[in-house]
C-alpha positions as CSV (number, residue, x, y, z in Angstrom):
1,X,-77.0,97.4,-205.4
2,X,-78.7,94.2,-204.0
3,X,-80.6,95.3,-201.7
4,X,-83.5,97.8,-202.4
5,X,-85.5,99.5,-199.8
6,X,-89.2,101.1,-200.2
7,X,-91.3,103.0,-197.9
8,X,-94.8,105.0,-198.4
9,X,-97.1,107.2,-196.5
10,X,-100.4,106.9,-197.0
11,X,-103.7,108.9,-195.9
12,X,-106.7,108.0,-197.5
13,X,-110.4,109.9,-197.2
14,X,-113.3,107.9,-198.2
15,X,-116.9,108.8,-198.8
16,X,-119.9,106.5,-198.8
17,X,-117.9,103.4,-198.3
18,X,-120.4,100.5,-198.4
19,X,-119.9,97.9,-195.0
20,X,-121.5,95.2,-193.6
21,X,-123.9,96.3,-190.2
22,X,-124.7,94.2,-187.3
23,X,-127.6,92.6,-188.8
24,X,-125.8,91.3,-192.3
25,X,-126.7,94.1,-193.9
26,X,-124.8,96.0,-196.3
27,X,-124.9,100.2,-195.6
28,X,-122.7,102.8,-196.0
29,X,-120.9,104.7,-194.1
30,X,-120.5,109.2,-194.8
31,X,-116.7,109.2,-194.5
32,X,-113.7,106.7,-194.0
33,X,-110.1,108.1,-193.3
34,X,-107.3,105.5,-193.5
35,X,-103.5,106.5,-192.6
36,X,-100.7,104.8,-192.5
37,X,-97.5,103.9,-193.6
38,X,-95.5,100.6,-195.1
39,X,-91.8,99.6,-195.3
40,X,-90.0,96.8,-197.6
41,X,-86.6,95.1,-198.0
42,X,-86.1,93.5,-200.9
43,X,-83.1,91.8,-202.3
44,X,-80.3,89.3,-201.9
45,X,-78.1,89.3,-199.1
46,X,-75.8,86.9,-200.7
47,X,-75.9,85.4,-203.8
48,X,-77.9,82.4,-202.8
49,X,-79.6,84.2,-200.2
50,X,-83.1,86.1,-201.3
51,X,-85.0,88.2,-198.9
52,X,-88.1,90.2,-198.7
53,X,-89.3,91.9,-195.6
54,X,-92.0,93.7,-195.3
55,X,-94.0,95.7,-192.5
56,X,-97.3,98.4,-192.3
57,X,-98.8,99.9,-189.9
58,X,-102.4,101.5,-190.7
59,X,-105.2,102.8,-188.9
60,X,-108.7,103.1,-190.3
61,X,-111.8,105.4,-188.3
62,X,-115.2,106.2,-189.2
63,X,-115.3,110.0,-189.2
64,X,-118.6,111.1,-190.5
65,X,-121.0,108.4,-189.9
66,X,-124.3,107.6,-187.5
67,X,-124.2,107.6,-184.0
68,X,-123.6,103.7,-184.0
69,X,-120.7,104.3,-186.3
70,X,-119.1,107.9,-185.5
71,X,-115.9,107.0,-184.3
72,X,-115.5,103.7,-184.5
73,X,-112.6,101.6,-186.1
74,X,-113.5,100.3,-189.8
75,X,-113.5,96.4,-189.9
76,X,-110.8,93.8,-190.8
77,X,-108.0,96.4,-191.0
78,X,-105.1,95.4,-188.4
79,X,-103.0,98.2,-187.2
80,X,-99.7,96.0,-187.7
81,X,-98.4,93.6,-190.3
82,X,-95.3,91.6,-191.1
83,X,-93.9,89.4,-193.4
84,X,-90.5,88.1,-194.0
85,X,-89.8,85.6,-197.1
86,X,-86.5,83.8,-197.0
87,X,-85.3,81.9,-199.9
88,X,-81.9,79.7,-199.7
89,X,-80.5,78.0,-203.0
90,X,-78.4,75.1,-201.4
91,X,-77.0,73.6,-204.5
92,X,-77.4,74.6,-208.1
93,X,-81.0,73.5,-208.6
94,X,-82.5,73.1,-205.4
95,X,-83.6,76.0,-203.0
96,X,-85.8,76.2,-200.1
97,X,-87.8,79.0,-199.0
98,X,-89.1,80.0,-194.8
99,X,-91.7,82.7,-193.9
100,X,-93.3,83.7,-192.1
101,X,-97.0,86.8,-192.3
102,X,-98.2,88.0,-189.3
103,X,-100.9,90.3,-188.3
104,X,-102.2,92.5,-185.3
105,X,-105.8,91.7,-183.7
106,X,-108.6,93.5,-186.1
107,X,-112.4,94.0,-185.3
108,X,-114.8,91.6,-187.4
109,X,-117.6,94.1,-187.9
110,X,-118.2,98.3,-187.9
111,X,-119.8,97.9,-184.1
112,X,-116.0,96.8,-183.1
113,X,-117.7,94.6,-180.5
114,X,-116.2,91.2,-181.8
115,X,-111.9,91.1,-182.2
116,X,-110.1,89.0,-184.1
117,X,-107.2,87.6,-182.4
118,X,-103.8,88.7,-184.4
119,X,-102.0,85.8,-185.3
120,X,-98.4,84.7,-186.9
121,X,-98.1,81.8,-189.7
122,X,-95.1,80.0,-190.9
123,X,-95.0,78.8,-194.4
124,X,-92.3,76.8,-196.5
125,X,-91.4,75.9,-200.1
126,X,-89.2,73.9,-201.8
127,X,-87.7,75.0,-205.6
128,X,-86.2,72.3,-208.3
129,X,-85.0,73.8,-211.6
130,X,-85.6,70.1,-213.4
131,X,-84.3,71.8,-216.4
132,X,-83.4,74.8,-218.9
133,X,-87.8,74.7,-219.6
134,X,-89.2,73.0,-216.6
135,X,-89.7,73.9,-212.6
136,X,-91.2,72.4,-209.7
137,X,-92.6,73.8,-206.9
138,X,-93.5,72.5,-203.3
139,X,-95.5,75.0,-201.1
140,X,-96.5,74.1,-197.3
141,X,-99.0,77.1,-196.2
142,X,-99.0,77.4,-192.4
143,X,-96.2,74.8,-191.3
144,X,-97.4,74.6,-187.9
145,X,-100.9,74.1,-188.6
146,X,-101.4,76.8,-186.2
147,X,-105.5,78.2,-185.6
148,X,-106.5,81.5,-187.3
149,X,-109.2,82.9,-188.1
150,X,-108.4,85.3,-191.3
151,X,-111.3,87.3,-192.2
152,X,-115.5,87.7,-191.0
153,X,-118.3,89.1,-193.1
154,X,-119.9,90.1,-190.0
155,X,-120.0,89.0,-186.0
156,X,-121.5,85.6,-186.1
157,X,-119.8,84.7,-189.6
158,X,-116.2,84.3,-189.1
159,X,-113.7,82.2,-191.3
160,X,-110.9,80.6,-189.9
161,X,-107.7,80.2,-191.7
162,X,-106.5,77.8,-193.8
163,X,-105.0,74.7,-191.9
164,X,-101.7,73.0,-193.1
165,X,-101.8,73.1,-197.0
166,X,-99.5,71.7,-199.7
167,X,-99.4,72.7,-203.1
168,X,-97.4,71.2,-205.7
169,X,-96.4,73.3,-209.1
170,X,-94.8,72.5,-212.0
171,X,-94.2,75.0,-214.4
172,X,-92.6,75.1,-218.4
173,X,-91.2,77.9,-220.4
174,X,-90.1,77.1,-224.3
């Protein structure tokens, strides 16, 4: 009862599914098929003790397309991901949270000529129930500062990760 478990399967067809070419050009392509399948753990392992897990593994082809495109892997889509959130609550108002999201290598473009590099990044947060009405937050995105590049829009345009990031919240109810 405090833990739940989800899974799906997943196979996905898609037709004239617009992409970005070599040049920076936007086309589409005839057919997409995307399969896969995902599996999460959420829940608390003890009562201070939150966790959610999560991993998916997908693959994504271009099966009706040009000659430049028949067959090749669709862009941006890793074949694996993970995440794992932990969240501790050390005394009655104060918890901490550790995670971390990784993801498997990934082509930047439909020509599958440029890879990504796969990459794992820690983050960490800090929780304060100031009050009945009033929260804070403390977020640190990627710990480590560790170097990632987390998307392209094409070969020659690709954005790196965020670098070490904090973000404070504060939030009220009434």
């Amino acid at each position: 009862p405090r833990l739940m478990v989800t899974g799906a399967l997943f196979h996905l067809d898609r037709a004239n599914q617009f992409v970005t070419t070599t040049a920076g050009e936007v086309g589409q392509l005839g057919k997409t098929r995307t399969e896969g399948g995902e599996l999460t753990l959420t829940g608390h392992l003890t009562d201070d003790w939150e966790v959610v897990a999560g991993y998916g593994y997908q693959t994504a082809d271009v099966i009706v397309g040009s000659t430049a495109t028949q067959g090749k892997q669709v862009a941006l889509v890793p074949h694996h991901t993970f995440s794992l959130w932990n969240k501790y609550r050390f005394l009655p108002d104060w918890a901490a949270g550790l995670g971390v999201v990784s993801r498997s290598e990934m082509y930047a473009n439909i020509d599958n000529n440029v890879t990504l590099p796969g990459y794992a990044r820690v983050d960490a947060a800090l929780f304060w129930d100031i009050n009945e009405h009033l929260k804070a937050q403390l977020n640190v995105e990627n710990l480590f500062d560790t170097d990632y590049y987390s998307t392209a829009h094409n070969n020659n345009n690709i954005t790196p990760g965020s670098p070490q990031a904090f973000y404070v919240t504060v939030t009220s109810n009434f």
